[in-house]
C-alpha positions in Angstrom: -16.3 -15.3 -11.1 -18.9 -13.4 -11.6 -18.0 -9.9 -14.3 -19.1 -7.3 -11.5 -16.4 -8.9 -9.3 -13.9 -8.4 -11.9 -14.4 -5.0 -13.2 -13.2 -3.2 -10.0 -10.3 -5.9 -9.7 -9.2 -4.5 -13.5 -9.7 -1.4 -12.6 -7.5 -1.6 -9.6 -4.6 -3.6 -11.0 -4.6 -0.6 -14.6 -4.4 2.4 -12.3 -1.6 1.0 -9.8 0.5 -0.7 -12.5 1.6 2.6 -13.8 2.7 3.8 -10.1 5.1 1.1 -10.2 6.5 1.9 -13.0 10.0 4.4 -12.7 8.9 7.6 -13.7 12.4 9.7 -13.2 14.7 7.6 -15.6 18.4 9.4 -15.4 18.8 11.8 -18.2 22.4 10.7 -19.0 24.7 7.5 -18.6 26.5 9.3 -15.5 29.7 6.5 -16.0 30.1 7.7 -19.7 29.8 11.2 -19.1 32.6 11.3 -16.1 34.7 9.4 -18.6 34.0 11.6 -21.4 34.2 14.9 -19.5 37.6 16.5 -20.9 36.8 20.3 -21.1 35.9 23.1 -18.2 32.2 22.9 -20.6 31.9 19.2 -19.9 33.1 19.3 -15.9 30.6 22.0 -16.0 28.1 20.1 -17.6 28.5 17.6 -14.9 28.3 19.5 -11.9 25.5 21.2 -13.0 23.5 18.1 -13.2 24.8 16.9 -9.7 23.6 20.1 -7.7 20.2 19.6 -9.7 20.0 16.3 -8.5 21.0 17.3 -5.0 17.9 19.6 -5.3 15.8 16.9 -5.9 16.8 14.6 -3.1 17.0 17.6 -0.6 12.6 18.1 -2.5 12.3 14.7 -0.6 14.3 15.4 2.3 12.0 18.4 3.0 8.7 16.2 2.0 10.0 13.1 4.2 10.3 15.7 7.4 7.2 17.0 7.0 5.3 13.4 7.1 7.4 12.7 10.2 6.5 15.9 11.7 2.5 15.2 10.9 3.4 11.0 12.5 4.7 12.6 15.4 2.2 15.3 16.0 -0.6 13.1 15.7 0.7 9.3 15.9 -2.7 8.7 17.9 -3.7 8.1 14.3 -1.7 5.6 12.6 -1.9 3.2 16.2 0.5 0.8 15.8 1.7 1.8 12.5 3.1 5.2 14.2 6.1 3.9 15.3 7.3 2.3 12.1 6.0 5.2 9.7 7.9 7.0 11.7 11.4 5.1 11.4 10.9 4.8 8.2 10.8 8.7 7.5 14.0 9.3 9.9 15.6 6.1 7.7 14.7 8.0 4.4 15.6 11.2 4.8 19.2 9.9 6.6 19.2 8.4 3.0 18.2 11.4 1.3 20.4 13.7 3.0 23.6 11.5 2.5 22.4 11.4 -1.6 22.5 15.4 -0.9 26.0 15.8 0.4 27.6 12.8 -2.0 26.0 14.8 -4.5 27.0 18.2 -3.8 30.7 16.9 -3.1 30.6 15.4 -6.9 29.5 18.8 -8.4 32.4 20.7 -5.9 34.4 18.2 -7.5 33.8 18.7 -11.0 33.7 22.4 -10.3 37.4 22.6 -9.5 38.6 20.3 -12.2 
């Protein structure tokens, strides 16, 4: 293979390897922490961190309604693909919304103990 072939192919590969890679690691072992939580500080502690992480997943709600909004509105431009960029937005933010209330119910939670 000829080098001019393969410089766009390394290219490539180096700049969407690091999108695969998981950006968001969780800040804390969440098992440990529940099991360790013994004070008001600690319950505290933990329900803080679920309402943050409600706040994310509600970010990609909000994000995942807008590209279904923009799929709808003008579908005429994905052709066939409309239809199932369009389930899969409805699917995610389902997903995302449940992620909101479980999370949200786990910071009440830890709120009252």
């Amino acid at each position: 293979m000829k080098t001019y072939l393969l410089i766009p192919l390394f290219l490539t590969v180096g700049l969407l390897l690091p999108a695969c890679a998981e950006m968001d690691t969780h800040p804390m072992d969440m098992s440990q922490a529940v099991q360790d939580a013994k004070t008001k500080a600690d319950h505290e502690a933990l329900a803080q961190h679920y309402e943050e992480t409600a706040k994310e997943m509600q970010l990609k709600v909000d994000e995942h309604k807008k590209l279904l909004s923009k799929y709808e509105s003008h579908a005429y431009l994905y052709g066939k693909q409309a239809e199932n960029l369009k389930g899969h937005c409805r699917r995610l933010i389902s997903i995302y919304e449940n992620a909101v209330e479980a999370n949200l119910s786990m910071a009440k939670a830890h709120r009252e103990m």
